[in-house]
ROVEXGU-289289 format. One record per residue (C-alpha): x, y, z; chain; residue in three letters; residue number from 1. Coordinates in steps of 0.02 Angstrom, whole numbers, plus 50000, padded with zeros to 5 digits. Layout:
N
+-------+-------+-------+-------+------+------+
!     u !     v !     w ! chain ! resn ! resi !
+-------+-------+-------+-------+------+------+
!     X !     Y !     Z !     A !  ALA !  NUM !
...
+-------+-------+-------+-------+------+------+
***
This chain:
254
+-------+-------+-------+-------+------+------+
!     u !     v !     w ! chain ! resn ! resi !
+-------+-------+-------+-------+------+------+
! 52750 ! 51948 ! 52201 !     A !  UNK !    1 !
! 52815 ! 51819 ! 52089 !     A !  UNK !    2 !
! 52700 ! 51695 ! 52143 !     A !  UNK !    3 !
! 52553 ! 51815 ! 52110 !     A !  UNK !    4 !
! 52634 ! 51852 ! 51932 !     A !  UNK !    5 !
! 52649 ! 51653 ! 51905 !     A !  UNK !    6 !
! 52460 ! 51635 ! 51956 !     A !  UNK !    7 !
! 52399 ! 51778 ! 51861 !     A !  UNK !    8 !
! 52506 ! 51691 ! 51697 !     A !  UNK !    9 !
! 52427 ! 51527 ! 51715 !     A !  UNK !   10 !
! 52239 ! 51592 ! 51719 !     A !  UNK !   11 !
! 52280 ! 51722 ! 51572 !     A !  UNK !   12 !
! 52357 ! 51544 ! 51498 !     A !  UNK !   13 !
! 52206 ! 51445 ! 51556 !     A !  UNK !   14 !
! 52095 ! 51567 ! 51493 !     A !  UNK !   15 !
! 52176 ! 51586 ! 51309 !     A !  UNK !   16 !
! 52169 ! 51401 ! 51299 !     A !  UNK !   17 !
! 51981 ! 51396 ! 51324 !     A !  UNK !   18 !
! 51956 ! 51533 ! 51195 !     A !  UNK !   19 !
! 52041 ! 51444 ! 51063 !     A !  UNK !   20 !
! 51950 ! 51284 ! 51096 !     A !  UNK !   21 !
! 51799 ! 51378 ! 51104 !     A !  UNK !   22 !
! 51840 ! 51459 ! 50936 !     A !  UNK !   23 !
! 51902 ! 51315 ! 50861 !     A !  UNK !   24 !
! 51714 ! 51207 ! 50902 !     A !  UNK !   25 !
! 51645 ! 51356 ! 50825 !     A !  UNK !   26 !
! 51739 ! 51365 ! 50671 !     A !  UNK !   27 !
! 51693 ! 51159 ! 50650 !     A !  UNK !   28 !
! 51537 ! 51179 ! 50670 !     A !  UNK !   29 !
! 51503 ! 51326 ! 50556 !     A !  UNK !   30 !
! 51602 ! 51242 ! 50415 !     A !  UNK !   31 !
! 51487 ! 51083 ! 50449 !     A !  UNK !   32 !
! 51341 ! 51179 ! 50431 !     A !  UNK !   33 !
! 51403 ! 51277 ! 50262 !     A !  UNK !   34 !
! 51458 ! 51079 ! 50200 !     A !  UNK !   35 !
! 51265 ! 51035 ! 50255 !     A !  UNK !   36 !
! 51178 ! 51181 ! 50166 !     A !  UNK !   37 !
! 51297 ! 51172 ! 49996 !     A !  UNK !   38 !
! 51228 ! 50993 ! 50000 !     A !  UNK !   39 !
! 51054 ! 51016 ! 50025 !     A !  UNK !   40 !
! 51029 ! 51150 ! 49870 !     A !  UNK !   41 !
! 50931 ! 51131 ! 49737 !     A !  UNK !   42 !
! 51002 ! 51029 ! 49613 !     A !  UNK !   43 !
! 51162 ! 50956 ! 49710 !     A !  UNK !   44 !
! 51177 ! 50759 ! 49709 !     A !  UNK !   45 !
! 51012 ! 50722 ! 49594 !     A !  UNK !   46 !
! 50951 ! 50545 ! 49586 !     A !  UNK !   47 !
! 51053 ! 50457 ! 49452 !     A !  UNK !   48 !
! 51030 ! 50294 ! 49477 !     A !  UNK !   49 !
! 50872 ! 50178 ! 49480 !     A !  UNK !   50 !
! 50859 ! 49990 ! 49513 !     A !  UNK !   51 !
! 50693 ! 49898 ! 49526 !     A !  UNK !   52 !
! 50675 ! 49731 ! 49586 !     A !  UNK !   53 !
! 50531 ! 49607 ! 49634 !     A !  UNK !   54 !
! 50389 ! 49494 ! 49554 !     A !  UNK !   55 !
! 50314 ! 49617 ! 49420 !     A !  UNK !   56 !
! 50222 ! 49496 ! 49295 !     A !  UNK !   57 !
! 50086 ! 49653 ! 49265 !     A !  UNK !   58 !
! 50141 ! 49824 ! 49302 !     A !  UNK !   59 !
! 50290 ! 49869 ! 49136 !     A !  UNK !   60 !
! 50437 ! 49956 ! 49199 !     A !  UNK !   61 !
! 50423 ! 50099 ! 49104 !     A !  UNK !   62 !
! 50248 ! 50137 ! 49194 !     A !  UNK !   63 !
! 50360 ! 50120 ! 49387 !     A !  UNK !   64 !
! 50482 ! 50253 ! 49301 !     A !  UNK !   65 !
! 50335 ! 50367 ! 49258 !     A !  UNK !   66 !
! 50268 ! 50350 ! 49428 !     A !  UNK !   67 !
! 50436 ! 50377 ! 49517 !     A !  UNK !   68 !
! 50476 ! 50536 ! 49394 !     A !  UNK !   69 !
! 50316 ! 50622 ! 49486 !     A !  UNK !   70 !
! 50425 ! 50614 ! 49644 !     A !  UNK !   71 !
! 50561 ! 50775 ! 49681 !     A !  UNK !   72 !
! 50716 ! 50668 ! 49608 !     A !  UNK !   73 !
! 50851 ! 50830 ! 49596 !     A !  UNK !   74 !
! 50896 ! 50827 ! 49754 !     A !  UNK !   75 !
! 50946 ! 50651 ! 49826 !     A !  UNK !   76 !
! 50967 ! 50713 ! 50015 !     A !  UNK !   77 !
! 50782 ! 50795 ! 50023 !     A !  UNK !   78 !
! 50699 ! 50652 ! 49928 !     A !  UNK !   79 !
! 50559 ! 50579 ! 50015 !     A !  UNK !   80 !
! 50556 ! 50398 ! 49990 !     A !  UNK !   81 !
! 50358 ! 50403 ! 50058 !     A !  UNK !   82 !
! 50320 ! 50514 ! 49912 !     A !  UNK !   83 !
! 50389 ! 50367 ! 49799 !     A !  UNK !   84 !
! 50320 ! 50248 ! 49876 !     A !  UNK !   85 !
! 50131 ! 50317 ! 49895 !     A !  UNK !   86 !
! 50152 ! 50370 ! 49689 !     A !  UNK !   87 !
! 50211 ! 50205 ! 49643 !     A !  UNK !   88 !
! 50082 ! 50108 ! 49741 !     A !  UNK !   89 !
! 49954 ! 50204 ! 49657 !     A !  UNK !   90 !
! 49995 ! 50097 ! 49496 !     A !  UNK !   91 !
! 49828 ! 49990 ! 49482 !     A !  UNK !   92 !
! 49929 ! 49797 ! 49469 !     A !  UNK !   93 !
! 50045 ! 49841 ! 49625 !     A !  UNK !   94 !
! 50010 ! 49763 ! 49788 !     A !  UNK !   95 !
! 50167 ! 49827 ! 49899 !     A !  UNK !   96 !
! 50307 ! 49958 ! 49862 !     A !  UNK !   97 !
! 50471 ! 49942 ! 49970 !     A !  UNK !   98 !
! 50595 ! 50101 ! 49940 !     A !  UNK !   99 !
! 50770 ! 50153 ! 49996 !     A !  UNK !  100 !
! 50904 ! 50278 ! 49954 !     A !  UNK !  101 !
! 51071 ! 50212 ! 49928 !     A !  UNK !  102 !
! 51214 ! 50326 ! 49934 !     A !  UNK !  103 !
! 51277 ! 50429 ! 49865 !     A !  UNK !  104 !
! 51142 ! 50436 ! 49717 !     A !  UNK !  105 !
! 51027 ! 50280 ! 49699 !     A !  UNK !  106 !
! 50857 ! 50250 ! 49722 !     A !  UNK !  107 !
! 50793 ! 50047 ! 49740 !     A !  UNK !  108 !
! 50636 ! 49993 ! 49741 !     A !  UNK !  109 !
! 50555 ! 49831 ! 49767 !     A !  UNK !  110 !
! 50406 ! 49787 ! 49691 !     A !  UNK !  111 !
! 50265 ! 49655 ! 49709 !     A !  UNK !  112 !
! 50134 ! 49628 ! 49611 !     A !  UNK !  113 !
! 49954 ! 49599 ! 49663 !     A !  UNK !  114 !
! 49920 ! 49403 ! 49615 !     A !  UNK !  115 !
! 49731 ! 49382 ! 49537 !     A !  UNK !  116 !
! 49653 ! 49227 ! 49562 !     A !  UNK !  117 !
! 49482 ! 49275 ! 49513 !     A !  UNK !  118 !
! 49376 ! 49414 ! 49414 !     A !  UNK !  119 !
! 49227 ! 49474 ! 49521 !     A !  UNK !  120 !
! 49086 ! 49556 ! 49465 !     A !  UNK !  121 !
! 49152 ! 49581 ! 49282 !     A !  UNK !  122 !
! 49239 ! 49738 ! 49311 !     A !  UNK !  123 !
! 49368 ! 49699 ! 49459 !     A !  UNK !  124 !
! 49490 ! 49564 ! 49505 !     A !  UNK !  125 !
! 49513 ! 49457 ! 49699 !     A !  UNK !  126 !
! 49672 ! 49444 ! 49750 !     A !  UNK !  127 !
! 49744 ! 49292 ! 49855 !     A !  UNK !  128 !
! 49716 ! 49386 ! 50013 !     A !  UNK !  129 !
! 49524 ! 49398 ! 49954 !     A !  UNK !  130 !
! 49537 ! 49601 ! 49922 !     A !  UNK !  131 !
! 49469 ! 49654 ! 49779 !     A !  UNK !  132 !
! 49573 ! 49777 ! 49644 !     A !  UNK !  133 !
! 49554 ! 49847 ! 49481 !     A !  UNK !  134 !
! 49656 ! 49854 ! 49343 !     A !  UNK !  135 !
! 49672 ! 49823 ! 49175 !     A !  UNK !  136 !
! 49602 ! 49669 ! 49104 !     A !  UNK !  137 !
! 49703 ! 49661 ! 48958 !     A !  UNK !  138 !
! 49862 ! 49592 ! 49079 !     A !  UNK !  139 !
! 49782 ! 49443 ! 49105 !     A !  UNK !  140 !
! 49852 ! 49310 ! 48969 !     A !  UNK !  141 !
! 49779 ! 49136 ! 49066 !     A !  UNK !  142 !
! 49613 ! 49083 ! 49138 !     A !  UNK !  143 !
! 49530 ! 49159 ! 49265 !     A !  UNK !  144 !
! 49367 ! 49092 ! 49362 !     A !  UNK !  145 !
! 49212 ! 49219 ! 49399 !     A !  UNK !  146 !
! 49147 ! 49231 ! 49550 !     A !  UNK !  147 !
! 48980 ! 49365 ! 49560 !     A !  UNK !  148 !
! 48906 ! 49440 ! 49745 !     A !  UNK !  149 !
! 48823 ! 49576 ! 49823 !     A !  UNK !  150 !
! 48959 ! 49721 ! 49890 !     A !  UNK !  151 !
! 49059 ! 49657 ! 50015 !     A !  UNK !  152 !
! 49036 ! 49460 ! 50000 !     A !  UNK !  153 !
! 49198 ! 49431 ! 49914 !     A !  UNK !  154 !
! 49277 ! 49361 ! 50045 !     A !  UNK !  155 !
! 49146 ! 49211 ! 50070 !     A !  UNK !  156 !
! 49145 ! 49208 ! 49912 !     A !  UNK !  157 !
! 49330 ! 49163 ! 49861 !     A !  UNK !  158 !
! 49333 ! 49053 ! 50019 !     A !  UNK !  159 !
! 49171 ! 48957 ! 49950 !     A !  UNK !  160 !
! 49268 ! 48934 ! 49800 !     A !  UNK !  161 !
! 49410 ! 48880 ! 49850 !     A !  UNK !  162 !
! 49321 ! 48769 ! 49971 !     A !  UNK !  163 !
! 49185 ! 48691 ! 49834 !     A !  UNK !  164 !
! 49329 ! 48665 ! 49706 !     A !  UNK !  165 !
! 49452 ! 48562 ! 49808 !     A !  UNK !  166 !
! 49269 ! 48413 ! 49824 !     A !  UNK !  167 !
! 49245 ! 48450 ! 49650 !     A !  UNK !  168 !
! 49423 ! 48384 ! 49593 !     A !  UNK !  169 !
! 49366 ! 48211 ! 49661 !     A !  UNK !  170 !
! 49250 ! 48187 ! 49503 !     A !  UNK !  171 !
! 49392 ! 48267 ! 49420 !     A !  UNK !  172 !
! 49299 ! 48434 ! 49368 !     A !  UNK !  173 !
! 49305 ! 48634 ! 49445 !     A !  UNK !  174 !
! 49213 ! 48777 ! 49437 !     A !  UNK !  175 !
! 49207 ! 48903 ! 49297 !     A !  UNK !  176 !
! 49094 ! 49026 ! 49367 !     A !  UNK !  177 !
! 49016 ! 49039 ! 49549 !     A !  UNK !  178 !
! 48887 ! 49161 ! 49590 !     A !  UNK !  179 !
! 48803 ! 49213 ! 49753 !     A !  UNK !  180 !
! 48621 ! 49300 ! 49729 !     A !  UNK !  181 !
! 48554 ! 49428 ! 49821 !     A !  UNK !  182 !
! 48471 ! 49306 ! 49922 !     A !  UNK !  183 !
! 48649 ! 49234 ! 49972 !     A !  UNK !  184 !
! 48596 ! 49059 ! 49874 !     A !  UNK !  185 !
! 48735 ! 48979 ! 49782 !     A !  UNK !  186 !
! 48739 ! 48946 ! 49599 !     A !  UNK !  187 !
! 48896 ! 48846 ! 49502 !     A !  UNK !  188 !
! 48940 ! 48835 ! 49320 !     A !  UNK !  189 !
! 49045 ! 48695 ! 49298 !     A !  UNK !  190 !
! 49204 ! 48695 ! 49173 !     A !  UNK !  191 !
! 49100 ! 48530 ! 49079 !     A !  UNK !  192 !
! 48963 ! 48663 ! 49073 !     A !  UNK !  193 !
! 48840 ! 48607 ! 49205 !     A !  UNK !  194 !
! 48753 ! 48719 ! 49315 !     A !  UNK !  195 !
! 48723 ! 48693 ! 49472 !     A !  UNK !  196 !
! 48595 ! 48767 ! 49590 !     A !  UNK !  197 !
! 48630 ! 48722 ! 49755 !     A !  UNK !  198 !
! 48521 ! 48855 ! 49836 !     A !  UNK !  199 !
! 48521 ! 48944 ! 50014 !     A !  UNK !  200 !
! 48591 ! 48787 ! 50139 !     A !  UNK !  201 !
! 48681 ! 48650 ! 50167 !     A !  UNK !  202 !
! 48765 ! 48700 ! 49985 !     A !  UNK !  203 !
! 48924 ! 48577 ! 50053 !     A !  UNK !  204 !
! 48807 ! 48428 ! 50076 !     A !  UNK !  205 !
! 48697 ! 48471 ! 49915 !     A !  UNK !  206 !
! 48856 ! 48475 ! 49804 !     A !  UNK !  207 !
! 48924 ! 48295 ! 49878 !     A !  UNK !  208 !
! 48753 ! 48238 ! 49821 !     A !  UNK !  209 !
! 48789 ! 48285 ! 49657 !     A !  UNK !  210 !
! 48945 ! 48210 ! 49664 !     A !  UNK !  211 !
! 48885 ! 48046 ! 49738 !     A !  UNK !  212 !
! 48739 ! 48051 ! 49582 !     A !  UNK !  213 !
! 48868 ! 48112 ! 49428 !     A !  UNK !  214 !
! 48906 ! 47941 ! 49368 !     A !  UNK !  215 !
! 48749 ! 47912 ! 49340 !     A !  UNK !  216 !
! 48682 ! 48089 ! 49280 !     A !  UNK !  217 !
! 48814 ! 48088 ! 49150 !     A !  UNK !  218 !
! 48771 ! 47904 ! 49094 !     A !  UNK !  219 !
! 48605 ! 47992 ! 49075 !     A !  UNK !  220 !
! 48682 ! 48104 ! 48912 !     A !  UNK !  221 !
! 48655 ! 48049 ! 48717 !     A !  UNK !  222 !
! 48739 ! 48109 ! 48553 !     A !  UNK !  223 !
! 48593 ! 48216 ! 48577 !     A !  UNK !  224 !
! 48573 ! 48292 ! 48718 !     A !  UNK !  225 !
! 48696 ! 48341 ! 48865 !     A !  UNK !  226 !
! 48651 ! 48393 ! 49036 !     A !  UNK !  227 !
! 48606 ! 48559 ! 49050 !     A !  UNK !  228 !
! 48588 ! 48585 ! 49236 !     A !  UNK !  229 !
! 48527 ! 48489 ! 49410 !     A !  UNK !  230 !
! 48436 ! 48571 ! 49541 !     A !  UNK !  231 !
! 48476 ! 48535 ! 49716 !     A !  UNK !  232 !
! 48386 ! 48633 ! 49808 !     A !  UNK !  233 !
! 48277 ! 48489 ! 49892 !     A !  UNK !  234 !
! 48299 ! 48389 ! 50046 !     A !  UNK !  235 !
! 48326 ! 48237 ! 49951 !     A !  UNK !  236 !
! 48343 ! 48203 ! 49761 !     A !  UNK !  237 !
! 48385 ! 48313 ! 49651 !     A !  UNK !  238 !
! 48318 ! 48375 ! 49454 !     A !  UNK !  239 !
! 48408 ! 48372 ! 49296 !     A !  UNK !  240 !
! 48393 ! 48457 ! 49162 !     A !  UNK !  241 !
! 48447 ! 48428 ! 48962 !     A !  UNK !  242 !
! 48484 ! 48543 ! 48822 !     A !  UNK !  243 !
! 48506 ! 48477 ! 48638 !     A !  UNK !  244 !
! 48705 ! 48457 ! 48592 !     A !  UNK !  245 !
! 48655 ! 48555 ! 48434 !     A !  UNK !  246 !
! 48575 ! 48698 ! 48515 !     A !  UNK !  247 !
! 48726 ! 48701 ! 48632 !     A !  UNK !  248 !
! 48861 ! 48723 ! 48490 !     A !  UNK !  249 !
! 48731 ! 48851 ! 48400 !     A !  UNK !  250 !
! 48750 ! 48952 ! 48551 !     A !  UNK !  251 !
! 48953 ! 48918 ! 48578 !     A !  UNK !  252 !
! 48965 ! 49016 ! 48413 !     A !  UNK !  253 !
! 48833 ! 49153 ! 48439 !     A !  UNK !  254 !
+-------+-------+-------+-------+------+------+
***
C-alpha cells in the first residue's frame, strides 16, 4: 500500500508540474501578445525621425518630405516602407528610392537622382541609361544637347550621339542638336553652327568625309560669309552651302 500511495504522489506531483508549466507558457504568451497589440495601436511609436541621403542635385528636400508625409507615418511598426518608396519615386527628377526603418523611430531613405544628358523632343529629358523622363526644365542650370526622333528611337538615338560626337572631337567640335526624320535620315547641327545632312546610310563614313574636307570648307569662309551647311548625302563629294555673317547675327538676335 505504501508503494501504491508513493506512485499515486509522484503522478499527482508529475501532473501538477505539467499544469504549472502549461500555465506558466500561457501566461507568457498572452502577456506577449497584450505587449504586441499595445504596440501596434494607433498612434504608439510614430515616425520621429527622418534622414535622407544620396545624389539629389534636382529633386529639393522639402518636395521628398511632402512625398514621404503622404505615407501612414503614426505608427512606426505598421509603416510600409513600399508605400514610401512607390510615393517618393513618383517625384518626376528621381531615378531610384532605397527605404528602411531604423529602430525604434527612424525612417532613411536613399535617394538618386535621374542624370540628364540630353533633352528629346523639346518636352522630355534621356537619361544615361537612354530612358526618357520628364520633369521640370527649369532644374537644368548647364548645357544640354537635343536630340529629336520618332517614338521609340531614343535609344539609337543617344547611342548615335554619343557615337558621332566622340569622331567629331578630332576636328575639335560636337554636336549641338541631332535629329532623326521620319525617314530615319540623320541631320547634325554643329556647336560652330554647321548643319549637317548626312542622310539615310553610311552616316559614319559620310561624317569622316566631312571631317577629312573641314580644313578646307572652313578655309572656304570670308568676313562675309560663313558656312551655312554641307550636304552629304552623295556617294562621293559633298555640297556646301553659305549664309551672309550679317544675316546670321540678324537672326542670333531675332
Amino acid at each position: 500500500m505504501i508503494t501504491t500511495n508513493n506512485s499515486v504522489k509522484a503522478n499527482l506531483s508529475f501532473w501538477f508540474g505539467l499544469l504549472f508549466f502549461v500555465l506558466i507558457c500561457l501566461a507568457l504568451v498572452l502577456g506577449l501578445m497584450r505587449i504586441m497589440n499595445g504596440m501596434l495601436q494607433e498612434n504608439v511609436a510614430p515616425v520621429s525621425s527622418l534622414v535622407i541621403k544620396g545624389d539629389t542635385p534636382y529633386t529639393r528636400r522639402d518636395e521628398i518630405v511632402a512625398a514621404v508625409s503622404r505615407a501612414k507615418l503614426d505608427n512606426f511598426f505598421q509603416l510600409d516602407v513600399n508605400d514610401v518608396q512607390q510615393k517618393v519615386q513618383a517625384l518626376p527628377w528621381v531615378y531610384s528610392v532605397t527605404v528602411r526603418k531604423q529602430w525604434p523611430s527612424e525612417l532613411r531613405l536613399y535617394i538618386e537622382d535621374q542624370v540628364p544628358v540630353a533633352q528629346w523632343n523639346d518636352d522630355f529629358f534621356i537619361n544615361e541609361h537612354g530612358t526618357i523622363f520628364q520633369a521640370p526644365q527649369d532644374r537644368i542650370n548647364g548645357y544640354l544637347p537635343k536630340l529629336f526622333g520618332p517614338e521609340g528611337s531614343e535609344k539609337m538615338a543617344l547611342e548615335n550621339y554619343r557615337n558621332l560626337n566622340q569622331l567629331l572631337a578630332f576636328i575639335d567640335t560636337d554636336i549641338n542638336e541631332l535629329v532623326l526624320t521620319e525617314r530615319y535620315a540623320w541631320q547634325l547641327t554643329l556647336s560652330d553652327g554647321i548643319f549637317l545632312n548626312l542622310g539615310r546610310e553610311d552616316r559614319v563614313k559620310r561624317l569622316q568625309r566631312y571631317m577629312d574636307a573641314y580644313p578646307q570648307i572652313k578655309a572656304q569662309q570670308t568676313e562675309q560669309q560663313r558656312v551655312d551647311y554641307v550636304d552629304l548625302r552623295y556617294d562621293t563629294g559633298l555640297a556646301v552651302g553659305f549664309k551672309e555673317k550679317q544675316q546670321d547675327e540678324q537672326n542670333g538676335n531675332a
